[in-house]
Each structure stands twice: as structure tokens, then as C-alpha cells.
C-alpha positions as CSV (number, residue, x, y, z in Angstrom):
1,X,156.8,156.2,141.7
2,X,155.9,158.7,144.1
3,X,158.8,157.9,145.9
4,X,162.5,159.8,146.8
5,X,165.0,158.8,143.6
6,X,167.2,156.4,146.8
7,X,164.4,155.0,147.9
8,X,162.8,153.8,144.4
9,X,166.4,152.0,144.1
10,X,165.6,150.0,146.5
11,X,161.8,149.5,146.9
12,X,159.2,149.6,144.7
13,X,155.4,150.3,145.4
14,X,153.8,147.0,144.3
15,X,150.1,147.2,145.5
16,X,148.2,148.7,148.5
17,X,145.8,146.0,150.3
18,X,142.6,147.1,152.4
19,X,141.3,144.6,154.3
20,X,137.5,145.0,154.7
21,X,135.6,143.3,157.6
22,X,132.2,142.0,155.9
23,X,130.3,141.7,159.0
24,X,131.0,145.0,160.2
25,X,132.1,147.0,157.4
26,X,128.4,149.0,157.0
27,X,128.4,151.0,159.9
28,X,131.9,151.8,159.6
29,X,131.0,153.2,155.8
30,X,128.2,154.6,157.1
31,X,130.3,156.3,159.7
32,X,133.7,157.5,158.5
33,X,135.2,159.5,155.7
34,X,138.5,157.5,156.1
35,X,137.1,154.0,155.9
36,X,135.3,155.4,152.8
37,X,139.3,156.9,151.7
38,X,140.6,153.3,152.7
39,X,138.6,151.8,150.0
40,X,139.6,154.1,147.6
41,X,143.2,154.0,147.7
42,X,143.2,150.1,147.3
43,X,144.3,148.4,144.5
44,X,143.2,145.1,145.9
45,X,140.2,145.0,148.7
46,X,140.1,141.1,151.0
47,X,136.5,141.0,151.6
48,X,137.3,139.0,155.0
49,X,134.5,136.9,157.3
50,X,132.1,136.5,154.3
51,X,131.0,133.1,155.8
52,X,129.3,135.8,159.0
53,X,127.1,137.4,156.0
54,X,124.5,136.3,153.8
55,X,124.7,136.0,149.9
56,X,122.4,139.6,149.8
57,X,124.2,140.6,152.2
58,X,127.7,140.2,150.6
59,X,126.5,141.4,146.8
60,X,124.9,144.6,148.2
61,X,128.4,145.0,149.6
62,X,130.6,144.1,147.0
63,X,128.1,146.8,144.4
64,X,128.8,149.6,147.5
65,X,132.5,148.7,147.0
66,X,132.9,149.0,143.1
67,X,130.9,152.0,143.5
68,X,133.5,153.8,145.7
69,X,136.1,152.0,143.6
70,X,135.8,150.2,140.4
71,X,139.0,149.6,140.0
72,X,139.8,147.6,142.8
73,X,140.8,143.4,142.6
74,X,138.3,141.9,145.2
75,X,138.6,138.6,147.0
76,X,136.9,136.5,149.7
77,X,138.4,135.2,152.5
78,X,138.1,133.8,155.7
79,X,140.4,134.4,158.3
80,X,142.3,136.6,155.8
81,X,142.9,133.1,154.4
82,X,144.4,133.8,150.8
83,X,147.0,133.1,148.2
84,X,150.1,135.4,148.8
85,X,150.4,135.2,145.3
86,X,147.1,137.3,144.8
87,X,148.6,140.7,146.6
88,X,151.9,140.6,145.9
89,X,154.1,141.0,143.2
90,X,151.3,142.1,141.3
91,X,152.3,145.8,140.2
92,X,149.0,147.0,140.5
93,X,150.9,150.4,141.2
94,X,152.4,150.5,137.5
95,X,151.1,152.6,135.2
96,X,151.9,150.8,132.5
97,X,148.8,148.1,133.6
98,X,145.6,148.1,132.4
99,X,143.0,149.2,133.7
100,X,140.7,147.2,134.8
101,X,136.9,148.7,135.2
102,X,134.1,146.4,136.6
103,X,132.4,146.3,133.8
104,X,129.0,146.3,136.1
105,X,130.0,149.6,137.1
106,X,130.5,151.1,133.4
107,X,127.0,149.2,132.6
108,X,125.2,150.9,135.8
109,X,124.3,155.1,136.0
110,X,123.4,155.2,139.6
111,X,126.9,155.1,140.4
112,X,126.8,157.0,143.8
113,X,125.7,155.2,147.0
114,X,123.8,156.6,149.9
115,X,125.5,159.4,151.3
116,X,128.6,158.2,150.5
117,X,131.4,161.3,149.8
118,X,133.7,158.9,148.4
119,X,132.6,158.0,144.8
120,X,134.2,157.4,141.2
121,X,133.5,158.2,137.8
122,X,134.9,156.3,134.7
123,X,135.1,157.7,131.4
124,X,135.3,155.7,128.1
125,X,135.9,157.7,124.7
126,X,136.7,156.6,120.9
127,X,137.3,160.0,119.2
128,X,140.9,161.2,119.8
129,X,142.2,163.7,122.5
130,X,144.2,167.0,121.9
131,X,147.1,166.8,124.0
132,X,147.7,170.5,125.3
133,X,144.0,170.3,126.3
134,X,144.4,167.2,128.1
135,X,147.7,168.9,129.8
136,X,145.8,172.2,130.8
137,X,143.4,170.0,132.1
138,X,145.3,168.0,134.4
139,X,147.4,170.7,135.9
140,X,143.8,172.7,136.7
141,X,142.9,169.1,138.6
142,X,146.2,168.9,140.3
143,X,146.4,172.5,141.6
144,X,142.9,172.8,142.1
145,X,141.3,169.4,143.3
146,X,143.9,167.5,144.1
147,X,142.7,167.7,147.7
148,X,139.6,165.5,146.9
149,X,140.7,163.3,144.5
150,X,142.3,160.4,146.1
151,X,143.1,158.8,143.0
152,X,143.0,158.6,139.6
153,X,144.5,156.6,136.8
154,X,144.2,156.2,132.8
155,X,144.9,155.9,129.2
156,X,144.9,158.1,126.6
157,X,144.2,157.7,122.8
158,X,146.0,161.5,121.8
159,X,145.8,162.7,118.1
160,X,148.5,161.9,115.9
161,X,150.8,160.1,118.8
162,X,151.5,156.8,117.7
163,X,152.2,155.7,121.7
164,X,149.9,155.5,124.4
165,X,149.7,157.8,127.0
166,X,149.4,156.4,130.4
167,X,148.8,158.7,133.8
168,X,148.1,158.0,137.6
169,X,147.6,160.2,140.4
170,X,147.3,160.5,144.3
171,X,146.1,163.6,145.3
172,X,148.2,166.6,144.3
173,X,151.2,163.9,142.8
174,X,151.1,162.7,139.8
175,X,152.9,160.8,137.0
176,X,152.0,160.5,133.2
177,X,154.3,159.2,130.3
178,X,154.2,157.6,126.7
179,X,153.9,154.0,127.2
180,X,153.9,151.4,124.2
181,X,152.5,151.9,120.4
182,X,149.3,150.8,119.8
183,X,148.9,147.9,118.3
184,X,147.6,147.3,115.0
185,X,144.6,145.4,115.9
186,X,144.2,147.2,119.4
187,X,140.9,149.3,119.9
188,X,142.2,153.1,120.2
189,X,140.3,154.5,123.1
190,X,140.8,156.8,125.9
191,X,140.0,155.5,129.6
192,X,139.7,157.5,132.6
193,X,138.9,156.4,135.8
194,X,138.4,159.2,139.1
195,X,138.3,158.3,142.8
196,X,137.4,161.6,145.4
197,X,134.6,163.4,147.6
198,X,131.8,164.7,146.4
199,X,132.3,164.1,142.9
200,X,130.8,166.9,140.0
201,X,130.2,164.0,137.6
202,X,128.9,166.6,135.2
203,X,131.7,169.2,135.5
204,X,134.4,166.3,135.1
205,X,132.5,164.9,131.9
206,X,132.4,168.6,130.4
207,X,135.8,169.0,131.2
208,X,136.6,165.9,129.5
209,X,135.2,166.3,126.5
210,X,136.2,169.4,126.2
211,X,139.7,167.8,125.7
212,X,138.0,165.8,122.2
213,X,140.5,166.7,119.5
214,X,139.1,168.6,116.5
């Protein structure tokens, strides 16, 4: 994934890590676009010296972070003191995982932070999705915004298509396939989860449903 054909026979992308310094980390956000960008790309963010902030401190953090990205596995350290186990061999890359939205996030509407340009957007539906929608929509997103959305990831509940579709993007490259059937007892729902600058919630949620199957 992403990745020459030689190269994916030999590596594999298994996660990307961004270490966040929880002292400093606020001016830097404050700042910098990229340190903004680094957040969003990571699938799993080390939230290191939290014993140099306070507990209101850290929260007011951690809320800034899902915001930029709700996707993102978060864990405390000191000293960059954690379980290997926790960041690699994870496959937080696949496609076929599920995602995982802080569910604070989903629950909260003030999703966008200061002056942040970096934001996300997360979309839950029930009703099916027409698939030649959903594919017109996607190529208009990767020809013309794939500059600023960093990333972007999801499944889809398509009418009449017994598997589920899964999709993840970076920028202007992008992969989406059939993954498994659903299961008979599974909840059939779309999930869509965007990462970029400066965000058109309302354009995107149009869009979206737009895509509702009749």
C-alpha cells in the first residue's frame, strides 16, 4: 500500500508514530502548519513528558489532538517509555481495520479548534450508498482536494453489495476494495472519517449525502 510492487514484497507500512512533546507541544500547534500535518498523518500519537503538565493541562491537550485527529491511538509516556508492542506490528495502515473514532469526538459539534487549519470531520450513516455516486465522488476529492486532505479512511455500507467496501487515502493516492461480507448480526453502516486544511464541513456532508442510494 502506497508503495512500488518490489518494495511491498519486502516491507510493509505497519503504522506511522508522532511523538508529541506535552510540555511544549502548544506553541508549536499554535505555530506551524506541519506540526498541525504531523498529527494528522499519525496513526498512533506518544503524548511524551505528561508528568511536566497538569491534569487540565493534558485533557485540554489530548481534546485539541482528537480534534485534529480522531482517529489516532494515544498513549502517555515518560521518557518515550512504552511497550514496543503498542506501535508496532499493529497494522494500523490496513484498510481492512476498523475504524476507530473517539467516540468524544462523534458526541461533540465544536469539532474545530482555535485557529487550527488542520481539522477532521467524521461521518456516520445507516441508509445505503449508491456506488457510482460514491465513485464520482471520490475521484472529484482526489483530483480536486487531494492537496488538502492529508488523510482519509472508511467503510462503506453500498446497496445491494453483500461485501464491505473499505477505502483509505493520503493526499492525491488512494486505495479502496471489497473487504469481507457483512455479518449477519453486524450493524450495516457507512463510516467516513476526513483529515485536511480548512475543512468545508458543510460541502463534504452535502456531498456525502448526496451519495444516499435511492
Amino acid at each position: 500500500f502506497f508503495m512500488d510492487e518490489l518494495l511491498s514484497e519486502i516491507f510493509e507500512v505497519d503504522s506511522i508514530v508522532t511523538v508529541v512533546d506535552s510540555k511544549h507541544i502548544t506553541r508549536h500547534l499554535d505555530d506551524q502548519d506541519e506540526a498541525q500535518e504531523q498529527i494528522a498523518f499519525a496513526d498512533v500519537i506518544i503524548l511524551n513528558k505528561t508528568d511536566l503538565v497538569s491534569n487540565n493541562d493534558l485533557k485540554s491537550l489530548e481534546q485539541r489532538l482528537v480534534n485534529i485527529n480522531p482517529t489516532a491511538k494515544r498513549l502517555h509516556a515518560r521518557d518515550c517509555n512504552i511497550n514496543l508492542r503498542d506501535v508496532l506490528g499493529i497494522n494500523t495502515f490496513d484498510v481492512n481495520r476498523k475504524i476507530e473514532i473517539d467516540p468524544h469526538f462523534l458526541e461533540d459539534h465544536h469539532h474545530h479548534h482555535h485557529d487550527d487549519k488542520v481539522s477532521s470531520i467524521a461521518f456516520r450513516e445507516e441508509k445505503p450508498l449508491d456506488l457510482a455516486k460514491v465513485d464520482h465522488w471520490m475521484s472529484y476529492l482526489v483530483r480536486e482536494k487531494g492537496e488538502e486532505l492529508l488523510r482519509y479512511k472508511g467503510i462503506l455500507y453500498i446497496k445491494g453489495e453483500a461485501y464491505r467496501i473499505v477505502f483509505q487515502g493520503l493526499h492525491m493516492l488512494f486505495s479502496g476494495r471489497p473487504d469481507r461480507k457483512w455479518n449477519e448480526n453486524e450493524k450495516k453502516q457507512s463510516e467516513l472519517v476526513f483529515i485536511g486544511k480548512d475543512l468545508d464541513k458543510e460541502e463534504l456532508e452535502r456531498q456525502f449525502k448526496n451519495c444516499i442510494a435511492k
